[in-house]
C-alpha positions as CSV (number, residue, x, y, z in Angstrom):
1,X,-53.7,1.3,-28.0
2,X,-51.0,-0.7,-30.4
3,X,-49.8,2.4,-31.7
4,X,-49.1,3.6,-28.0
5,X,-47.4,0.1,-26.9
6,X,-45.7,0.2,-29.8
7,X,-44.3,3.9,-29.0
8,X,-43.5,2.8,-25.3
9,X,-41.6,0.0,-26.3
10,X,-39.4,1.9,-28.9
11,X,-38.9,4.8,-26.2
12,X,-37.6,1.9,-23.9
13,X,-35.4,0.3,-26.1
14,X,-33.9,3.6,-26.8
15,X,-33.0,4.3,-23.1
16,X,-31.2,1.2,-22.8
17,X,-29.1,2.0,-26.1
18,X,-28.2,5.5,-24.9
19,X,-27.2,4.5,-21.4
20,X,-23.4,4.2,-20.7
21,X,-22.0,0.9,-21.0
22,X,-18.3,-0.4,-19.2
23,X,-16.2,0.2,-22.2
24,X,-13.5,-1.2,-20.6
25,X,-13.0,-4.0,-18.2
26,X,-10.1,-4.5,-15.8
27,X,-8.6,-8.0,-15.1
28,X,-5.5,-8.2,-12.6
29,X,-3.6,-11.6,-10.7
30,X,-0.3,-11.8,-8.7
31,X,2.6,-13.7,-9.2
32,X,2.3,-14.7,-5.2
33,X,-0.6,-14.0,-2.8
34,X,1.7,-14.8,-0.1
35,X,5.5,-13.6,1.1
36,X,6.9,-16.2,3.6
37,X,9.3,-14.9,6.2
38,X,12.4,-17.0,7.6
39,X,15.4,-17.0,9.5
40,X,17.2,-15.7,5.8
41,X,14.7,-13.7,4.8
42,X,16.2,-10.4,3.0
43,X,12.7,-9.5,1.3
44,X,10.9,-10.2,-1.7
45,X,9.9,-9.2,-5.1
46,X,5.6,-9.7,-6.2
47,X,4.6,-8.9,-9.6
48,X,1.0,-7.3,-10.7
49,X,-0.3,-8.4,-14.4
50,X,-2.9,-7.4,-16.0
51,X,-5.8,-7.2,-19.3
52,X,-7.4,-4.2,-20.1
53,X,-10.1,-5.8,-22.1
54,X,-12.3,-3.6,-24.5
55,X,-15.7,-3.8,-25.6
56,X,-15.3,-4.5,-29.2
57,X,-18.0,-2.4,-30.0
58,X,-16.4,0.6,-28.6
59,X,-14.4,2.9,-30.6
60,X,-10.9,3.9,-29.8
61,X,-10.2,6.2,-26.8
62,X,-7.8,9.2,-28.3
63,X,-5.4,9.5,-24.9
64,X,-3.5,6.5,-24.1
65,X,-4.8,4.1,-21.2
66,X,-2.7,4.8,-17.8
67,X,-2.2,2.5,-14.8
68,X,-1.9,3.3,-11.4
69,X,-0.8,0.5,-8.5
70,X,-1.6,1.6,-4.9
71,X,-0.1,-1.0,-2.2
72,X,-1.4,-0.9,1.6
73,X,-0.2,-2.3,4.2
74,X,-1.4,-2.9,8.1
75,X,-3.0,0.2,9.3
76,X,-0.9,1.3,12.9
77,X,-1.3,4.5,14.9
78,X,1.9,6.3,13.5
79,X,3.7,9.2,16.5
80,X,6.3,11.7,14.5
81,X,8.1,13.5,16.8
82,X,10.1,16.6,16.4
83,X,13.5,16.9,18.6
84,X,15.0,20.4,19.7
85,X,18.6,20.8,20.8
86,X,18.9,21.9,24.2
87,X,22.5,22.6,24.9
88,X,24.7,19.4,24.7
89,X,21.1,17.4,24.3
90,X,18.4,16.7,22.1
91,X,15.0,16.9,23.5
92,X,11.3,15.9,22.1
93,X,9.5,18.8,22.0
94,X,6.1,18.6,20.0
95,X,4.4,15.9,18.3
96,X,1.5,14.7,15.9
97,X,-0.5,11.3,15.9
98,X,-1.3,9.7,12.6
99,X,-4.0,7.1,13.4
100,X,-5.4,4.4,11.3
101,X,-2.1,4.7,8.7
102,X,-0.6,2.3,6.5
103,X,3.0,1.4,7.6
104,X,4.0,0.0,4.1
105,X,2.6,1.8,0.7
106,X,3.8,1.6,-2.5
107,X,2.8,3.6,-5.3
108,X,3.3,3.1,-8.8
109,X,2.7,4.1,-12.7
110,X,3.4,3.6,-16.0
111,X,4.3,7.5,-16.3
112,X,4.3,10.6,-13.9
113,X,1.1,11.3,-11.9
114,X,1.4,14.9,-13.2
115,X,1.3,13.8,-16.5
116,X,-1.7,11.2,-15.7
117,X,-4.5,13.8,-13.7
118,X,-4.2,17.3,-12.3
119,X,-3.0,18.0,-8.6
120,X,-7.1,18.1,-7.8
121,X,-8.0,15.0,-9.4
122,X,-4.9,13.1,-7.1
123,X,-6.1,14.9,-4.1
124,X,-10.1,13.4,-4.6
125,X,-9.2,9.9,-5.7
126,X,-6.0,9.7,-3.0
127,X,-3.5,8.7,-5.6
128,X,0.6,9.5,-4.4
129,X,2.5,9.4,-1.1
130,X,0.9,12.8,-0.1
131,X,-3.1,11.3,-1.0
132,X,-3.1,8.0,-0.5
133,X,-3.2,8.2,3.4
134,X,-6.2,9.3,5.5
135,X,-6.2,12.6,7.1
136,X,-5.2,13.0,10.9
137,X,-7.3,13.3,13.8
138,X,-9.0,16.9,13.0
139,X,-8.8,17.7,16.8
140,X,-4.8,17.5,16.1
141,X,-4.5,19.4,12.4
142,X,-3.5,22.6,13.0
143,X,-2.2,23.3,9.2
144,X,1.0,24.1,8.3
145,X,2.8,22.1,11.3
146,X,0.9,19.1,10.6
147,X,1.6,19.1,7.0
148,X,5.1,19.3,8.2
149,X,5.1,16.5,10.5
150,X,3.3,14.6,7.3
151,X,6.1,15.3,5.0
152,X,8.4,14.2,7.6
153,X,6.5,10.6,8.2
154,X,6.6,10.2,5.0
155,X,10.3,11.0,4.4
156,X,11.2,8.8,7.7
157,X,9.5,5.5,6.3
158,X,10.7,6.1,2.5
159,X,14.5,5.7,4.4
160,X,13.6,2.8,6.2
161,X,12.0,1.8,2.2
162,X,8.3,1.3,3.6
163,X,7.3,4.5,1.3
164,X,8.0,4.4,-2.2
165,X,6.7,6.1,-5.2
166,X,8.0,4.5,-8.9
167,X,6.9,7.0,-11.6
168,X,7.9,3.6,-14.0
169,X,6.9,1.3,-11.9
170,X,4.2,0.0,-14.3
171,X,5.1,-1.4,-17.8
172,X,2.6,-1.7,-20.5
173,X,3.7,-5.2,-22.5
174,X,1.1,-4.4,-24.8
175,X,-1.9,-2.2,-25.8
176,X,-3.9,-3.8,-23.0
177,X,-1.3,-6.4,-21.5
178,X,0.6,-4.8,-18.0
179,X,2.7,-5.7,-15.4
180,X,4.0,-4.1,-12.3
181,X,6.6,-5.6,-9.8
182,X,6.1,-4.9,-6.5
183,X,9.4,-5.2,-4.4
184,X,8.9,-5.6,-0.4
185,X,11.5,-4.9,2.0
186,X,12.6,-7.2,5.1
187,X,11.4,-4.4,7.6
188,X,8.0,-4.8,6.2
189,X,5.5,-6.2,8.9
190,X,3.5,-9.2,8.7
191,X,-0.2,-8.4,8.2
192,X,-2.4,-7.8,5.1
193,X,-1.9,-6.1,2.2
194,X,-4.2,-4.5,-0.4
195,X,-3.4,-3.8,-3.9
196,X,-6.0,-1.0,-5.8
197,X,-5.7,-1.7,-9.2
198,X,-7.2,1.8,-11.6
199,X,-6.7,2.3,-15.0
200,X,-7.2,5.9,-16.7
201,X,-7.5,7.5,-20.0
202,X,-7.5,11.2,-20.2
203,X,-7.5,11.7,-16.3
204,X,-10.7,10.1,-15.7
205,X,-10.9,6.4,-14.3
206,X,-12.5,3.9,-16.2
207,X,-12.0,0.4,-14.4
208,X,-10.4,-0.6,-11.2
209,X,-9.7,-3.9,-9.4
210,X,-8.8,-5.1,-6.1
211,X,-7.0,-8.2,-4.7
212,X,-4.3,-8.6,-1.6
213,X,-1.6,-10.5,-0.4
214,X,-0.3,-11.2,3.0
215,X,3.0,-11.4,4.6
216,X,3.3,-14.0,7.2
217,X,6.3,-16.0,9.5
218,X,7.1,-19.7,9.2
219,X,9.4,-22.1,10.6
220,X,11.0,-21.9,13.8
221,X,10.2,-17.8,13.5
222,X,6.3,-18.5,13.5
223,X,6.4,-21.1,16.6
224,X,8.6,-18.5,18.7
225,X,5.9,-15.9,18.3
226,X,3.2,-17.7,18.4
227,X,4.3,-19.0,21.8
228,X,5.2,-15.7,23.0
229,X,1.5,-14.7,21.9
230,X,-0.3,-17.5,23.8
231,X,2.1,-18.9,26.7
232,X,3.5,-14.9,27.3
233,X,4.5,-15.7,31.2
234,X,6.3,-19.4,29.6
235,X,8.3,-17.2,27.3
236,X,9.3,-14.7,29.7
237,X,10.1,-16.8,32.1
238,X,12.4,-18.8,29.6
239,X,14.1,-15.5,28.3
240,X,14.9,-14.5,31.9
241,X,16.6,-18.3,32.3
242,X,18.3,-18.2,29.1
243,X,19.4,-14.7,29.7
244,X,21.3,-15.8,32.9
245,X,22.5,-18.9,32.1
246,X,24.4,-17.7,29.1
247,X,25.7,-14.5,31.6
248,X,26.9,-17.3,33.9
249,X,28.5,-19.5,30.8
250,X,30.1,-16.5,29.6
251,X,32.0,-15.9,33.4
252,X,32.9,-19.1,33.1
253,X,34.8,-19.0,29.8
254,X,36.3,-15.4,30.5
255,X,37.1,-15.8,33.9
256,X,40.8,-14.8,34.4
257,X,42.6,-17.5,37.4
């Protein structure tokens, strides 16, 4: 009956050695967890750092450790619209909705995704411009048009520099030390934003973290639309005064006798 305790025990003890341990462990802060918008606000600059800290029992990985920064911002209902020219016009002829998508998203790496994982691996885990977003209404996808209207979204908001995609956008200071500067534009919106933190040796993920900032209004910018939120009749009402009183002031300064 020892014997067999004895035998059980040792079996046990040699599951636990054998099973997978987290080699590596991923530890990430911000410079900022919050952008403050005012009357002079021309954007912002956030930076990511981060440890990759190592089991000091593990060996050595062979490929080098990669890092990939995925930034979301508030979620809208985007509408992409396609325009036709009709004679001396141009005319909205079809469209595609793209609910539930990020307005802002940032994506970047310490080296090329292609070089990081295989087109396959991207599309699963949803890293780049093309992956990171969720797919359209299925009642709406009808292939090769809506993939169009996709690469079109996304070329519309990498103009307006809501999309962008930094192949170097990540800098390893170290082995294991990293940073990553995130810059925000002014025609960001206010809301939340989630930052997915994943590092990667050889194409497969080993850690990821998650934290979030949030861009918000203050001073005189914050009252104005947090009045027009909660007194909405007050506001327009005072719009609709001020709009006529500086018509009138203005017929009184350019009026010819």
């Amino acid at each position: 009956m020892r014997r067999s305790l004895t035998i059980l025990l040792l079996a046990v003890l040699a599951a636990l050695t054998a099973a997978p341990a987290r080699a590596e462990t991923l530890i990430a802060a911000m410079s900022s967890h919050q952008i403050q918008i005012n009357s002079n606000y021309t954007g912002d600059q956030l930076t990511v750092f981060g440890l990759v800290e190592r089991d000091g029992r593990t060996a050595a990985r062979g490929d080098p450790y990669d890092i990939i920064v995925t930034v979301r911002g508030p979620r809208r209902m985007l509408l992409v619209r396609e325009k036709e020219r009709l004679g001396p016009i141009w005319i909205n002829r079809t469209q595609r909705r793209f609910p539930d998508n990020s307005v802002f998203l940032a994506v970047a790496s310490n080296r090329p995704l292609n070089e990081i994982m295989s087109e396959e691996t991207a599309r699963r885990e949803r890293i780049g411009l093309e992956n990171a977003q969720r797919l359209p209404d299925p009642g709406l996808d009808f292939g090769r048009t809506t993939a169009r209207f996709k690469d079109g979204m996304i070329r519309i908001l990498e103009e307006k520099g809501l999309y962008s995609q930094e192949a170097r956008g990540v800098t390893f200071l170290s082995n294991t030390l990293f940073s990553a500067p995130i810059p925000v534009p002014a025609t960001a919106p206010t809301g939340s934003y989630e930052i997915d933190i994943v590092l990667y040796s050889g194409g497969v993920p080993l850690a990821r973290q998650s934290t979030n900032f949030e861009v918000v209004k203050s001073g005189i910018e914050q009252r104005l639309a947090t009045g027009a939120f909660e007194h909405s009749l007050l506001y327009g009402l005072a719009t609709v005064a001020l709009a006529l009183f500086l018509g009138w002031l203005s017929s009184v300064v350019f009026r010819r006798d």
